[in-house]
C-alpha positions, 0 to 999 in steps of 0.5 A: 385557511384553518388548517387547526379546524380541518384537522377537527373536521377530518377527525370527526369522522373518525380516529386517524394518524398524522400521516393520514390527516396530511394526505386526506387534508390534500385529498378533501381540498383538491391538492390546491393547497399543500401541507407539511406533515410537521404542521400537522403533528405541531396542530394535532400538539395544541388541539391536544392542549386545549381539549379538542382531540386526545391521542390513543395509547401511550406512544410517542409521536410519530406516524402510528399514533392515532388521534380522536375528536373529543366533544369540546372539539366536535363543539369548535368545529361546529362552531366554526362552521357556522360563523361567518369570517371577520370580513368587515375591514378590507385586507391588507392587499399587497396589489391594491397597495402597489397601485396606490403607492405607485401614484406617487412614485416619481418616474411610475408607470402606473398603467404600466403597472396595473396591465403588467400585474393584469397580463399575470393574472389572465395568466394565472386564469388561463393555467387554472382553467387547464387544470379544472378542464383536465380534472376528473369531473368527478373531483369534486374537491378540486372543482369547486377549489379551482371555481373559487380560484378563479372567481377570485382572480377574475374579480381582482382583473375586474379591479385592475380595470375599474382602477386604470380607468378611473385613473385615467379620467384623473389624469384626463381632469387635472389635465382639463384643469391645468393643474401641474402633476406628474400624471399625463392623460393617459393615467401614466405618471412620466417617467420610465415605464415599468419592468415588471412585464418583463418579469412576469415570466418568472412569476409563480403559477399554480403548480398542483401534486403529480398525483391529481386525478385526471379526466378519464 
């Protein structure tokens, strides 16, 4: 997330203060993703460098200092609208890194494993639907952040699934084959199964400001 071209796209409609920015930032995004306010003057501190917002009157930093778009910035931000986000090489996924290492893991339940991490994310799906059901419908930002969430959760579920499955045919093969590996049929490497369903409890879930509308 550019919190530098928020910025950009909130001044665009006009001259605001630092405090401002932060509050409308969280409005306009549905209260999904919280910002500190000192990230917002360091952002507004470098926009001003290089061209993209200049400050109005001659005082100092602080809550009544108010900041405008210049035409360089009106530049960039259109800019980035319009171009699309570098997706060509897969991220460095830390779930989809933990399955991979995980085959290789002495004594690693890998299906233990992927139905631990699937157990927390049906959770996590379940908490943001709560959210989106008791919503104003009206809130437009938060729906549309909050469909985004989820269909983004429910494509790493479908993941998961396709992974154990495929695991398991694996598993199934080296076992048809007679080839010695530490992977049972069942997609397990042998050994002890893992913890991390029990720890799944104290795993984070989405937490949003006390002052989200609600469905009147």
């Amino acid at each position: 997330m550019s919190v530098r071209h928020a910025m950009l796209a909130l001044l665009s409609e006009g001259p605001k203060y630092g405090l401002q920015l932060r509050e409308e930032f969280e409005a306009r995004t549905g209260e999904v993703w919280p910002l500190n306010v000192g990230q917002v003057y360091t952002t507004l501190q470098r926009l001003e460098r290089d061209g993209m917002v200049e400050s109005e009157g001659d005082s100092p930093e602080g809550p009544q200092k108010a900041y405008r778009i210049t035409e360089a910035g009106r530049g960039e931000l259109d800019s980035w609208l319009r171009t699309p986000p570098d997706l060509s090489s897969p991220p460095r996924d830390e779930l989809v890194m933990k399955v991979l290492v995980a085959l290789r893991v002495p004594g690693a339940s890998v299906t233990g494993i992927i139905q631990a991490h699937r157990r927390y994310l049906v959770q996590l799906m379940q908490q943001w639907t709560h959210i989106k059901e008791d919503s104003d419908p009206a809130d437009l930002n938060l729906g549309l952040a909050v469909d985004a969430e989820l269909f983004r959760l429910d494509s790493v579920v479908r993941w998961l699934d396709a992974a154990d499955a495929r695991i398991k045919r694996a598993g199934a093969d080296q076992e048809s084959s007679h080839d010695a590996s530490p992977m049972s049929p069942d997609g397990n490497i042998q050994g002890k199964a893992s913890t991390a369903a029990e720890r799944r409890d104290q795993w984070p879930l989405p937490r949003l400001r006390t002052n989200v509308r609600t469905r009147r």
